[in-house]
N, CA, C and O atoms as a Maestro MAE file, in Angstrom:
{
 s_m_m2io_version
 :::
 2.0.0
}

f_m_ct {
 s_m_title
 :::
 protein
 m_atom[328] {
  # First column is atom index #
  i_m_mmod_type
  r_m_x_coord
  r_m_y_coord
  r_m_z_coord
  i_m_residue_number
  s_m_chain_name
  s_m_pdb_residue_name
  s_m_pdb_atom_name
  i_m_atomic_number
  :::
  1 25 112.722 106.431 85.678 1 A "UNK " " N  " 7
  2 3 111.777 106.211 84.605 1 A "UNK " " CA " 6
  3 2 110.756 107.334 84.628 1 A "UNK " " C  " 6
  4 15 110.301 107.931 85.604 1 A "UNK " " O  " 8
  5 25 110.447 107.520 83.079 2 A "UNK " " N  " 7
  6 3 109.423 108.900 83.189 2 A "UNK " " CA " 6
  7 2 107.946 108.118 83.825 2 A "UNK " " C  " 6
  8 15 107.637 106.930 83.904 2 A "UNK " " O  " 8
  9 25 107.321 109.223 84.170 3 A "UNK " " N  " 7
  10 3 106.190 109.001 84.590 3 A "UNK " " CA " 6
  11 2 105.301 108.289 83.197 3 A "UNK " " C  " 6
  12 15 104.665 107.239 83.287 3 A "UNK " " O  " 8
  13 25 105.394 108.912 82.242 4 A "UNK " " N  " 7
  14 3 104.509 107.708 80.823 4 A "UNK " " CA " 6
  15 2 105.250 106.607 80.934 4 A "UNK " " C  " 6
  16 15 104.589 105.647 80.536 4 A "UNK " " O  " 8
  17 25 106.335 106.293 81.297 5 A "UNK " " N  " 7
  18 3 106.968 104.782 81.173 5 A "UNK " " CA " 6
  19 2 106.116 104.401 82.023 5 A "UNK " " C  " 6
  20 15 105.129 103.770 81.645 5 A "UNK " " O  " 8
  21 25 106.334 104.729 83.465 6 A "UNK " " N  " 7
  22 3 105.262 103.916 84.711 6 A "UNK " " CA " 6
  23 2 104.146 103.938 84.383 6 A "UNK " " C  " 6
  24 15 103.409 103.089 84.883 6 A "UNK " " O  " 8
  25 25 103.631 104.822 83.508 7 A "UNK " " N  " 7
  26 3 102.126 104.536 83.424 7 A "UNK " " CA " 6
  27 2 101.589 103.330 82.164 7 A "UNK " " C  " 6
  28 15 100.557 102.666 82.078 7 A "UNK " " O  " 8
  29 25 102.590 103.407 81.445 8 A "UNK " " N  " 7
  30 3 102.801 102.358 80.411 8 A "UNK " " CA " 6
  31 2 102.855 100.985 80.950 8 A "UNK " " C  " 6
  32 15 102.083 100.147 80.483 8 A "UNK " " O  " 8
  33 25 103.755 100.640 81.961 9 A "UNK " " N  " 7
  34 3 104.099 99.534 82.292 9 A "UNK " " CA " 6
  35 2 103.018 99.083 83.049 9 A "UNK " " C  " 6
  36 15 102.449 98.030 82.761 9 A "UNK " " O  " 8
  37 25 102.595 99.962 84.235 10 A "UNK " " N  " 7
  38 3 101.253 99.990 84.923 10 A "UNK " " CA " 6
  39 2 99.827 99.472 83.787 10 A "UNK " " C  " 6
  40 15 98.904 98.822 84.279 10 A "UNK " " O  " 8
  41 25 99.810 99.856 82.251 11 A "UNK " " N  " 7
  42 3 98.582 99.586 81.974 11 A "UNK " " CA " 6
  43 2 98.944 97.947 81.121 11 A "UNK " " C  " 6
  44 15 98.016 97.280 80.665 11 A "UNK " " O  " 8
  45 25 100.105 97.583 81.040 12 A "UNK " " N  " 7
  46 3 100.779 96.474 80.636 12 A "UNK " " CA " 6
  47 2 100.484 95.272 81.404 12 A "UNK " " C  " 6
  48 15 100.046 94.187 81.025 12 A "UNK " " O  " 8
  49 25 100.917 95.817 82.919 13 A "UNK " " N  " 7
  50 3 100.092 94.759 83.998 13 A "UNK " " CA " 6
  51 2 99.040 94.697 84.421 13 A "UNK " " C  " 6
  52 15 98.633 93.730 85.065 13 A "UNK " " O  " 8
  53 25 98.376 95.704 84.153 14 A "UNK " " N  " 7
  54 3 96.771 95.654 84.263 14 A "UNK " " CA " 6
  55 2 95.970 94.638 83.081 14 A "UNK " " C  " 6
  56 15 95.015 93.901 83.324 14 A "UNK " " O  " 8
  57 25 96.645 94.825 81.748 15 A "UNK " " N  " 7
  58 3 96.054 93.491 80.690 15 A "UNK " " CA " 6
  59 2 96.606 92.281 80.940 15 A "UNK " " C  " 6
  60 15 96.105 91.266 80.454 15 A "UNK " " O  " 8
  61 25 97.749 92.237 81.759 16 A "UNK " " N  " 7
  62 3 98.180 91.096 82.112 16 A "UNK " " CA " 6
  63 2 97.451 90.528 83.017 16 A "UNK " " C  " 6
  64 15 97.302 89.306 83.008 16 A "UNK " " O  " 8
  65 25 96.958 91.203 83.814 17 A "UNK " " N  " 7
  66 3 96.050 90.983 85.374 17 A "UNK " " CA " 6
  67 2 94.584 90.502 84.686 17 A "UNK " " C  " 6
  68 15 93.939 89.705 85.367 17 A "UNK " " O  " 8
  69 25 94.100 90.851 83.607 18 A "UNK " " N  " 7
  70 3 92.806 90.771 83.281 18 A "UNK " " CA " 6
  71 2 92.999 89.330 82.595 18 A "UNK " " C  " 6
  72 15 92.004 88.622 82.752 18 A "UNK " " O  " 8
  73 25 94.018 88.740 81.888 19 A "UNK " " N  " 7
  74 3 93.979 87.358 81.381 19 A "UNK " " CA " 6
  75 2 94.597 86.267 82.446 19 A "UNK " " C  " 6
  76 15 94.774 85.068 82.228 19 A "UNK " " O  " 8
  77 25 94.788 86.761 83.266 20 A "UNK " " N  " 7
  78 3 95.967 85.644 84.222 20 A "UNK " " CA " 6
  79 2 95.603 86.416 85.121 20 A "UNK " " C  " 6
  80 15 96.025 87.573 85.111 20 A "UNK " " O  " 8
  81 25 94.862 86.040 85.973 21 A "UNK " " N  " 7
  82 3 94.685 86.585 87.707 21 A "UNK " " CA " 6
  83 2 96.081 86.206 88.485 21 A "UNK " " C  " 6
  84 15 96.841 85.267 88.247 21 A "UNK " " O  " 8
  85 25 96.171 87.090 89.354 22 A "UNK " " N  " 7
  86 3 97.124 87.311 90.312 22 A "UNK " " CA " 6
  87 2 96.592 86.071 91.691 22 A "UNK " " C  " 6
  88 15 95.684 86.456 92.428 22 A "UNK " " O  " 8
  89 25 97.021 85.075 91.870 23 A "UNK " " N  " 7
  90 3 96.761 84.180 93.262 23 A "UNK " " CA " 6
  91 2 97.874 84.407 93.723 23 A "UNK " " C  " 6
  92 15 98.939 84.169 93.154 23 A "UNK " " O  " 8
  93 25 97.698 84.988 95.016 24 A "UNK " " N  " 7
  94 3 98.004 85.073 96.312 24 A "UNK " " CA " 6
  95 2 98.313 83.643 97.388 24 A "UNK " " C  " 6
  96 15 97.372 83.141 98.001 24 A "UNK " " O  " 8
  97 25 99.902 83.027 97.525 25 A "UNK " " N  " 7
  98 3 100.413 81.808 98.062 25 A "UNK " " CA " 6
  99 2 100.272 82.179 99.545 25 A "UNK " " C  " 6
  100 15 99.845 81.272 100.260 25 A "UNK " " O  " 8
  101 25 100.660 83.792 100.355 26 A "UNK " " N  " 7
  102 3 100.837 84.074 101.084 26 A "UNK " " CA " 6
  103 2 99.975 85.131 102.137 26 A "UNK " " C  " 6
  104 15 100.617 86.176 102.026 26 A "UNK " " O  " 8
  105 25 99.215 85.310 102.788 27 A "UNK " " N  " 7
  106 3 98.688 86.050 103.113 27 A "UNK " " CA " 6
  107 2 98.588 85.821 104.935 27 A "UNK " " C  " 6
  108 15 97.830 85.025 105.489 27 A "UNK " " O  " 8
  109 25 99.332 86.525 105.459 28 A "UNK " " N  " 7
  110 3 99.236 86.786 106.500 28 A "UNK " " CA " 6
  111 2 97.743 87.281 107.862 28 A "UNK " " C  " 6
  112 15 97.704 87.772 108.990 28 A "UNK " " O  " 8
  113 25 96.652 86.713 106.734 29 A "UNK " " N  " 7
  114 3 95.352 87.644 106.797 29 A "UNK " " CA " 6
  115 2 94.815 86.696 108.382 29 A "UNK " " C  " 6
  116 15 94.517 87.255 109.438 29 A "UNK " " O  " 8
  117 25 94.812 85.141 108.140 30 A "UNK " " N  " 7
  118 3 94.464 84.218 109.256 30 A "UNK " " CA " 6
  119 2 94.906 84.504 110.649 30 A "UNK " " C  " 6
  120 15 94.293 84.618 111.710 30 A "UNK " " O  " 8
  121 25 96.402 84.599 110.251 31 A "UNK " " N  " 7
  122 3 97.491 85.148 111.622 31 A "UNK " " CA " 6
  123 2 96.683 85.975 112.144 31 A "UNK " " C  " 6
  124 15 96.150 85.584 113.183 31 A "UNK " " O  " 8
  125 25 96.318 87.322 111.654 32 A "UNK " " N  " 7
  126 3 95.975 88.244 112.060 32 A "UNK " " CA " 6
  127 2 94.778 88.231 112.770 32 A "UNK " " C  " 6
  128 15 94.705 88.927 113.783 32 A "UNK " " O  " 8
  129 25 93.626 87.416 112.340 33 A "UNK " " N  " 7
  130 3 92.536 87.040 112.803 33 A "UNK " " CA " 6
  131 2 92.875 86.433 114.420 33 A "UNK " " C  " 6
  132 15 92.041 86.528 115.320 33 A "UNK " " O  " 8
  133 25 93.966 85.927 114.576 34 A "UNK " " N  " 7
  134 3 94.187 85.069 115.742 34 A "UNK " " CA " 6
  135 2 94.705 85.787 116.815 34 A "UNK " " C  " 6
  136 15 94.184 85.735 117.929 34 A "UNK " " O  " 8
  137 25 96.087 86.723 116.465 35 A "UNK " " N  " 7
  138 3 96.435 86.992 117.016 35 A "UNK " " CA " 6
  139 2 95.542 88.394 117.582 35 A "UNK " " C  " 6
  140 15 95.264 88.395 118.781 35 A "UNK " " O  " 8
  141 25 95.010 89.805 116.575 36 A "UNK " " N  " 7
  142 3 94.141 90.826 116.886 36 A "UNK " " CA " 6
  143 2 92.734 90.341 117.208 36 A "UNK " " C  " 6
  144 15 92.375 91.056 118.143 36 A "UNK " " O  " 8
  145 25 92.009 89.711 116.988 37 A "UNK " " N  " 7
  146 3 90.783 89.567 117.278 37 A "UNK " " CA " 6
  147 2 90.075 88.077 117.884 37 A "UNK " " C  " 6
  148 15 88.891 87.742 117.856 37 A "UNK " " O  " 8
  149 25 91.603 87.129 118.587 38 A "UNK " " N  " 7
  150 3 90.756 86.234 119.038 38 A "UNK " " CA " 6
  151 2 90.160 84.958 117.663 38 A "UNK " " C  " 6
  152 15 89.770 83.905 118.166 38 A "UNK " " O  " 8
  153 25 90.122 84.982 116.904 39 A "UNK " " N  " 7
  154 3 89.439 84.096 115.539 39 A "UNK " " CA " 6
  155 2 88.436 84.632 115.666 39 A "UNK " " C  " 6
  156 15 87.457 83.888 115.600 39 A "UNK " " O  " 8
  157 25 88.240 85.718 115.839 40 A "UNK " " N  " 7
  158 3 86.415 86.326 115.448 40 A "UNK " " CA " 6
  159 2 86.348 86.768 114.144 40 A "UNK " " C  " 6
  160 15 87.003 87.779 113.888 40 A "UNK " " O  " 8
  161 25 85.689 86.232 113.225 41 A "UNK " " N  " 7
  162 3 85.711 87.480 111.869 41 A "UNK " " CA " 6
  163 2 85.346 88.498 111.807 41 A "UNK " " C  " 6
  164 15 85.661 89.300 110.928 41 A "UNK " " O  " 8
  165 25 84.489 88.729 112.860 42 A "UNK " " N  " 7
  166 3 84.334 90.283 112.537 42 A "UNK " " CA " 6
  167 2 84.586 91.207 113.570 42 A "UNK " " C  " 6
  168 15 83.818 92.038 114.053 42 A "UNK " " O  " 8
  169 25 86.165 90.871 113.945 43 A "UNK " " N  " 7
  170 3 87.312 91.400 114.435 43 A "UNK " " CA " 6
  171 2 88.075 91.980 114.179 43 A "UNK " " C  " 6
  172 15 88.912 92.565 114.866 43 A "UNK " " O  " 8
  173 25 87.889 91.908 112.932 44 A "UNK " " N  " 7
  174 3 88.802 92.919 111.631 44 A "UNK " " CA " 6
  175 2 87.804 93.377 110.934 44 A "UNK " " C  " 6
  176 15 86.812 92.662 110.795 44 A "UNK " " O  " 8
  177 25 87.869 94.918 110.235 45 A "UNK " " N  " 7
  178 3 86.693 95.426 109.412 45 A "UNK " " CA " 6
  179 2 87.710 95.613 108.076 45 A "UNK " " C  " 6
  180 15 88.527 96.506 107.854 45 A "UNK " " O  " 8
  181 25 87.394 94.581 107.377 46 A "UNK " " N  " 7
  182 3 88.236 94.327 106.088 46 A "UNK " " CA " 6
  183 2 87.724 95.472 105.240 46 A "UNK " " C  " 6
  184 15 88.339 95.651 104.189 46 A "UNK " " O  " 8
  185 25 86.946 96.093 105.444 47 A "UNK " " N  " 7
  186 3 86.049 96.973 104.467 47 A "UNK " " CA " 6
  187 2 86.870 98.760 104.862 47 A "UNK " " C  " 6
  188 15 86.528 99.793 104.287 47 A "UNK " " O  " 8
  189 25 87.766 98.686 105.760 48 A "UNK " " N  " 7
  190 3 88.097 100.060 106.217 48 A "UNK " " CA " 6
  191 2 89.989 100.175 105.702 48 A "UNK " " C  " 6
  192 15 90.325 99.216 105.007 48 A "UNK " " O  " 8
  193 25 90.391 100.541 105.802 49 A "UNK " " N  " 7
  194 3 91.922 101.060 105.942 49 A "UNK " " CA " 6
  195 2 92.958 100.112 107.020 49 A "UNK " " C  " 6
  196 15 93.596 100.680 107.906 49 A "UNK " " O  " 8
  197 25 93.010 98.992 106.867 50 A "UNK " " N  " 7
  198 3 94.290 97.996 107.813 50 A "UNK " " CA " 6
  199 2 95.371 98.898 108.210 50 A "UNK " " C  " 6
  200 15 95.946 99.031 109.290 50 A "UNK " " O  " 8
  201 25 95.599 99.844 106.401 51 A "UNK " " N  " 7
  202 3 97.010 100.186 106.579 51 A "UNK " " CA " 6
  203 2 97.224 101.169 107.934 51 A "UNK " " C  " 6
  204 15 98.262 101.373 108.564 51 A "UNK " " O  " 8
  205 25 95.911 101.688 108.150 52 A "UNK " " N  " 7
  206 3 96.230 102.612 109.409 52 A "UNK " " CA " 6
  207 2 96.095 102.229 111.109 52 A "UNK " " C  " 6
  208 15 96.357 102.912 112.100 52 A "UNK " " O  " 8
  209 25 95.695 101.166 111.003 53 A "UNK " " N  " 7
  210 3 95.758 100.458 112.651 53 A "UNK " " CA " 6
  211 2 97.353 100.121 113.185 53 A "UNK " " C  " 6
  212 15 98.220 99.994 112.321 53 A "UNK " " O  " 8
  213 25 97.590 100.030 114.127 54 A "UNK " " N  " 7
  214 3 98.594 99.846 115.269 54 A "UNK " " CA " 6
  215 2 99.065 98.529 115.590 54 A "UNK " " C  " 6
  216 15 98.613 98.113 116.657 54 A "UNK " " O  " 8
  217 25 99.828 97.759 114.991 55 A "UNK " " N  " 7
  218 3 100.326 98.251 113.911 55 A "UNK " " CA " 6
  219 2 99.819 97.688 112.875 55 A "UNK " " C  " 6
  220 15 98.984 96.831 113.163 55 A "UNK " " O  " 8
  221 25 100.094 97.915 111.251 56 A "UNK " " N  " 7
  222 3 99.455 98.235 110.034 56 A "UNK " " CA " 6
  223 2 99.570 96.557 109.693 56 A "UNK " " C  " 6
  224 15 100.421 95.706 109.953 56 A "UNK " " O  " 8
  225 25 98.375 96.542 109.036 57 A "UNK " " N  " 7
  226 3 98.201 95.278 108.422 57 A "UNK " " CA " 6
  227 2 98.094 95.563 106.497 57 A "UNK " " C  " 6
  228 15 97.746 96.575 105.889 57 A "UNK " " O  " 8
  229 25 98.481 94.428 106.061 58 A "UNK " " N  " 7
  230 3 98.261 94.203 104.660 58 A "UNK " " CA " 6
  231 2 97.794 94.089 103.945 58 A "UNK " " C  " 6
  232 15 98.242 94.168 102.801 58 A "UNK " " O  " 8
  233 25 96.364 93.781 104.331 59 A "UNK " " N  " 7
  234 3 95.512 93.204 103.535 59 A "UNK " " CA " 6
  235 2 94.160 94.245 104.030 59 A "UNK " " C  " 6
  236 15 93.943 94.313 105.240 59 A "UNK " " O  " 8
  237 25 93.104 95.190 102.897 60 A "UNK " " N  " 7
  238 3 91.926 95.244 103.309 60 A "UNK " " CA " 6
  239 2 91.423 95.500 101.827 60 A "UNK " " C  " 6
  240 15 92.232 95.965 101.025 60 A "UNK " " O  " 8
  241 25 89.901 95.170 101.353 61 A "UNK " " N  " 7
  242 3 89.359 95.011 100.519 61 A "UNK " " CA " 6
  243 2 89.662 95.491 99.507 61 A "UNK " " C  " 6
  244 15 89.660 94.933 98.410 61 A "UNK " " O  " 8
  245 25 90.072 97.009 99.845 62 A "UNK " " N  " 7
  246 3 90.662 98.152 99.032 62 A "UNK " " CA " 6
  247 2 91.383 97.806 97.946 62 A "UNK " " C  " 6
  248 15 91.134 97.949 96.749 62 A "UNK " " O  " 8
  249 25 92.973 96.994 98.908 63 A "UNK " " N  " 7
  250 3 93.995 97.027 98.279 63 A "UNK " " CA " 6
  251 2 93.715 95.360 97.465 63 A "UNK " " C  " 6
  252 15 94.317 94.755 96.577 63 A "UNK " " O  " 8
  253 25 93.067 95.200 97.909 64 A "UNK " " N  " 7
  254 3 92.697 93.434 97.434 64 A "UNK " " CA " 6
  255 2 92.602 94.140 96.111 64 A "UNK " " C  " 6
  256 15 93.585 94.004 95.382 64 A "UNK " " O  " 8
  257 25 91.472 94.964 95.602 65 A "UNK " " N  " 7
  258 3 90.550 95.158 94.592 65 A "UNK " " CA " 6
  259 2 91.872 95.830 93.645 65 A "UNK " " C  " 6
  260 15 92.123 95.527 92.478 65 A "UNK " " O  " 8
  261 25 92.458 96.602 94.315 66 A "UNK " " N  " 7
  262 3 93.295 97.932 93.637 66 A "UNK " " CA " 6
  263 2 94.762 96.844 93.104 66 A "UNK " " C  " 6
  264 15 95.404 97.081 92.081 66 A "UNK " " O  " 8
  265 25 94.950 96.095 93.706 67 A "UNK " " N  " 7
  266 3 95.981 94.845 93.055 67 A "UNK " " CA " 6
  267 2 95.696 94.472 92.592 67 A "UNK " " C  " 6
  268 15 96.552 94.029 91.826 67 A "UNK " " O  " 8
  269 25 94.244 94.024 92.234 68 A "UNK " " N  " 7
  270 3 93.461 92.737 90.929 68 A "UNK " " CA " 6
  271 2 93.872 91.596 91.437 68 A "UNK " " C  " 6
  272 15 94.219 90.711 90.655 68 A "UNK " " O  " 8
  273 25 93.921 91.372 92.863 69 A "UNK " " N  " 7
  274 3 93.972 89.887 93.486 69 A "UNK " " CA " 6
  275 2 92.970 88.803 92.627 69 A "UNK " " C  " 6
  276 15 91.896 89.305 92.294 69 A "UNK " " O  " 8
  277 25 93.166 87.490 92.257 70 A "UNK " " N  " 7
  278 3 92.268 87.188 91.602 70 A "UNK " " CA " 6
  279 2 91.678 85.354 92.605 70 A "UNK " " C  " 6
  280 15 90.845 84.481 92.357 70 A "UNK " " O  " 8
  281 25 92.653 85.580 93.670 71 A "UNK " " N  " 7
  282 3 92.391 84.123 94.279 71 A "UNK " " CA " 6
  283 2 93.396 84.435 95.147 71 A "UNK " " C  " 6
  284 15 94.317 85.202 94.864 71 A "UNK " " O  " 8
  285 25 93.215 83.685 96.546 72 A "UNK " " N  " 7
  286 3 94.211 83.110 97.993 72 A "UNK " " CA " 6
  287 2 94.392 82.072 98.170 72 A "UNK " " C  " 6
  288 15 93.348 81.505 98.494 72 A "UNK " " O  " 8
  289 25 95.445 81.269 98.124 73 A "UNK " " N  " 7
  290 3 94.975 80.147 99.019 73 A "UNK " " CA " 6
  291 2 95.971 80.569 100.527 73 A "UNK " " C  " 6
  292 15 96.794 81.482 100.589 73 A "UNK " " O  " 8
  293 25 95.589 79.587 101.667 74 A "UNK " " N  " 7
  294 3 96.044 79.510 102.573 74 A "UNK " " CA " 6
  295 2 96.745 78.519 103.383 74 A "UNK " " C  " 6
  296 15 95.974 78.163 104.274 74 A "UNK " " O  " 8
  297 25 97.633 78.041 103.451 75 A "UNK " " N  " 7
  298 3 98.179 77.012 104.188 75 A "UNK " " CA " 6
  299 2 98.309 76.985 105.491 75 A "UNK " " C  " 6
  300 15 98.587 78.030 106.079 75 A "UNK " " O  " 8
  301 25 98.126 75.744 106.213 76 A "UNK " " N  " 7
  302 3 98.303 75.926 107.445 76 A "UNK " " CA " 6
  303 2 99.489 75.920 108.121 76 A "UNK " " C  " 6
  304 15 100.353 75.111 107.783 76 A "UNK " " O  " 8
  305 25 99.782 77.101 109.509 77 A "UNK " " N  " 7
  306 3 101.414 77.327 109.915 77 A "UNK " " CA " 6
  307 2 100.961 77.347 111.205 77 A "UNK " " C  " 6
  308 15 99.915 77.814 111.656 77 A "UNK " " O  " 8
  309 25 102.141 76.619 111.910 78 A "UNK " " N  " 7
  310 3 101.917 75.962 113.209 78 A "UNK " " CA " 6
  311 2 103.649 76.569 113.817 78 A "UNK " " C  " 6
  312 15 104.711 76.002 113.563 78 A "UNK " " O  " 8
  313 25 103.505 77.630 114.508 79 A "UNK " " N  " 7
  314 3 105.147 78.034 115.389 79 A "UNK " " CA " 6
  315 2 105.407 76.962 116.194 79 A "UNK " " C  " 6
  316 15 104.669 76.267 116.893 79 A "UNK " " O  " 8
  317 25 106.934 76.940 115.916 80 A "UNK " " N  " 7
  318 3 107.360 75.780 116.390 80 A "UNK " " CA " 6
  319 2 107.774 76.280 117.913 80 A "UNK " " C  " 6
  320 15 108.354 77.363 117.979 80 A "UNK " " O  " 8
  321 25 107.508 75.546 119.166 81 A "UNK " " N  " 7
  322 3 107.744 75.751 120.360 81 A "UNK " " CA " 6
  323 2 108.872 74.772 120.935 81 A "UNK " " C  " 6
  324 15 108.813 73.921 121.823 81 A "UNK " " O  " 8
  325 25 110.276 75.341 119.832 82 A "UNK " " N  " 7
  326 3 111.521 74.384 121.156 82 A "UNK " " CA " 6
  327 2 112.263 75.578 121.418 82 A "UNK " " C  " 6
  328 15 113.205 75.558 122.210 82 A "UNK " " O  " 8
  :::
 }
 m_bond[327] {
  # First column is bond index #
  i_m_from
  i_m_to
  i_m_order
  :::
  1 1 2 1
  2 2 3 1
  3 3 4 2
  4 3 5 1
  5 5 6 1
  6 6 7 1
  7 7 8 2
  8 7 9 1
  9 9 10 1
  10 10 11 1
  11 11 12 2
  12 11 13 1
  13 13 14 1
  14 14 15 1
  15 15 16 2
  16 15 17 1
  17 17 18 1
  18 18 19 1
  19 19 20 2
  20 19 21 1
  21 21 22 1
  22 22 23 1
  23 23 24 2
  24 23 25 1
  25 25 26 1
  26 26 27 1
  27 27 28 2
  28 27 29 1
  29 29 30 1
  30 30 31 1
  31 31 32 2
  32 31 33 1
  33 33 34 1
  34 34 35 1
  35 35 36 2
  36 35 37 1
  37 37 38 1
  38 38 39 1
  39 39 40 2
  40 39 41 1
  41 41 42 1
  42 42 43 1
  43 43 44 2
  44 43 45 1
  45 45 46 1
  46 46 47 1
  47 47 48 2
  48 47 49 1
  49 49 50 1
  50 50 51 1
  51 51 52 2
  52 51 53 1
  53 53 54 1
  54 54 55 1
  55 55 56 2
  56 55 57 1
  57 57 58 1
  58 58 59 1
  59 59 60 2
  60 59 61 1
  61 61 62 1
  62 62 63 1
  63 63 64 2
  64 63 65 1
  65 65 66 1
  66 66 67 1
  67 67 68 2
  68 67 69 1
  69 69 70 1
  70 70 71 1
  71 71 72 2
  72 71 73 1
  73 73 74 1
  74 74 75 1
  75 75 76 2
  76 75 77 1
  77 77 78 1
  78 78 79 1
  79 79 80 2
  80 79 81 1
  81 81 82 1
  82 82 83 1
  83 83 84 2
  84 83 85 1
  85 85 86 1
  86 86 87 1
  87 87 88 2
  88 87 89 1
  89 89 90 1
  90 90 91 1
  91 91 92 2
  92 91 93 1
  93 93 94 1
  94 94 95 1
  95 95 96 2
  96 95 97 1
  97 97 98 1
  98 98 99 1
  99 99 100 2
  100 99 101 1
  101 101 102 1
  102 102 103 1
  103 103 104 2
  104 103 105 1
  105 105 106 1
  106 106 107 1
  107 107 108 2
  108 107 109 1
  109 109 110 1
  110 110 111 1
  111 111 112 2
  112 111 113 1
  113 113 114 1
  114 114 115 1
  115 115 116 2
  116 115 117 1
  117 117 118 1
  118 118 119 1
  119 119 120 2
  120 119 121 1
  121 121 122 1
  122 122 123 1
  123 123 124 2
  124 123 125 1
  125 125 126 1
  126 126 127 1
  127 127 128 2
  128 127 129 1
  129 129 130 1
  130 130 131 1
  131 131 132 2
  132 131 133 1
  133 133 134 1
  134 134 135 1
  135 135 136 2
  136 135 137 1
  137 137 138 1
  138 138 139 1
  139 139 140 2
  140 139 141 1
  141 141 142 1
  142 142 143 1
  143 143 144 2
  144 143 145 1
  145 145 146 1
  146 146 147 1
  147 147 148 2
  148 147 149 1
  149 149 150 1
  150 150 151 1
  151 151 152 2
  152 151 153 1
  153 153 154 1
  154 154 155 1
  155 155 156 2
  156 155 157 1
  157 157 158 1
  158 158 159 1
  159 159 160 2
  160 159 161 1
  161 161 162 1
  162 162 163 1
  163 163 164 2
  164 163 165 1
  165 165 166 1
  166 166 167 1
  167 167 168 2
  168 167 169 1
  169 169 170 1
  170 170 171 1
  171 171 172 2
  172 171 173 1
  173 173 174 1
  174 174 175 1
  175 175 176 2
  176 175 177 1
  177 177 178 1
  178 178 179 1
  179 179 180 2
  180 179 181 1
  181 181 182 1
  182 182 183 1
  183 183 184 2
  184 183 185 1
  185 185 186 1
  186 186 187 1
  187 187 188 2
  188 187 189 1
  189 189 190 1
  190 190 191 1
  191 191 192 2
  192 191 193 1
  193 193 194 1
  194 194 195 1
  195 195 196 2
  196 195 197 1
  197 197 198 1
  198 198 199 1
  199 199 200 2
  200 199 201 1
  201 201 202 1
  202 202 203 1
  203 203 204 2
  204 203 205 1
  205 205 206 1
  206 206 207 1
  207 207 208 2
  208 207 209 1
  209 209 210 1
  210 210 211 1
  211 211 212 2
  212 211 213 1
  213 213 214 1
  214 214 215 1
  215 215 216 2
  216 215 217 1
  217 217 218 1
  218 218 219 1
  219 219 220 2
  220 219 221 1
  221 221 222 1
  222 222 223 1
  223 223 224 2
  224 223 225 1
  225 225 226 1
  226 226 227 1
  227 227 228 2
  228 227 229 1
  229 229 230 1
  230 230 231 1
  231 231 232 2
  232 231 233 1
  233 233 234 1
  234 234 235 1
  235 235 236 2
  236 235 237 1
  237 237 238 1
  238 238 239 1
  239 239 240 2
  240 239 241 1
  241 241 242 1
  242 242 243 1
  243 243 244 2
  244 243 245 1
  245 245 246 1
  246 246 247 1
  247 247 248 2
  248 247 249 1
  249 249 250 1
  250 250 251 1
  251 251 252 2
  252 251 253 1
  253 253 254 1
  254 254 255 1
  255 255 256 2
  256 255 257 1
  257 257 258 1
  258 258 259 1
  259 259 260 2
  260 259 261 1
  261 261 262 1
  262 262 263 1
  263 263 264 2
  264 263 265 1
  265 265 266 1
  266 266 267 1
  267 267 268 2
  268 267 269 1
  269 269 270 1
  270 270 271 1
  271 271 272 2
  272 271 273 1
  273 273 274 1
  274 274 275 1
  275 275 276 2
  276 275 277 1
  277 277 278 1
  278 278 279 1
  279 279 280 2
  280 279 281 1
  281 281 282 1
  282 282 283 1
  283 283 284 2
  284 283 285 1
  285 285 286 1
  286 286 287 1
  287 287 288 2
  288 287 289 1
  289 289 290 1
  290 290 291 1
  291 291 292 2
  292 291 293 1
  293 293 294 1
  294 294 295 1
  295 295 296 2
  296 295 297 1
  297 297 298 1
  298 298 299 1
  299 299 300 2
  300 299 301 1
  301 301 302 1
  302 302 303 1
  303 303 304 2
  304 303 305 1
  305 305 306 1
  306 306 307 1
  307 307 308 2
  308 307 309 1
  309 309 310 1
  310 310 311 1
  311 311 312 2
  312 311 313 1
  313 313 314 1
  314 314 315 1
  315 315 316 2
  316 315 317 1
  317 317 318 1
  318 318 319 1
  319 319 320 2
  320 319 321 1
  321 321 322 1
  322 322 323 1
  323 323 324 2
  324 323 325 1
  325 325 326 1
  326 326 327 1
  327 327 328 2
  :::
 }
}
C-alpha cells in the first residue's frame, strides 16, 4: 500500500478513535507492577520509554496517548499452581 493509502487509513482511524474510544480488555500493566517492582507504583516510571528496559514492556504514557487509548479495565489473574 502507498504511503497516502496508510496515511488515509491512519486519519480514518483517528476519526474513528475521536467518536468511539479505544478500551483496552487487556493490559499486562498490573503483572508488571508485581513482578518488576514489588507492587510499588512508583516502580515503574510510566512517564519514560518501557519500550527500552530489559526486557521491554508495553505500556508507557507515550504510547497510551499516541494510540488514543480511551479507557482499561483490568481483571483479576491468579497462575494456576498444579
Amino acid at each position: 500500500m502507498s504511503d497516502s493509502g496508510n496515511e488515509r487509513h491512519l486519519e480514518e482511524a483517528l476519526r474513528i478513535l475521536e467518536r468511539a474510544p479505544l478500551i483496552d480488555g487487556h493490559n499486562d500493566l498490573p503483572w508488571q507492577y508485581r513482578v518488576r517492582a514489588g507492587n510499588h507504583l512508583d516502580g515503574i516510571d510510566l512517564a519514560g520509554d518501557t519500550s527500552r528496559l530489559d526486557p521491554p514492556m508495553h505500556t508507557d504514557l507515550a504510547r497510551l496517548r499516541a494510540g488514543r487509548l480511551g479507557a482499561q479495565f483490568w481483571a483479576l489473574f491468579l497462575p494456576s499452581r498444579f
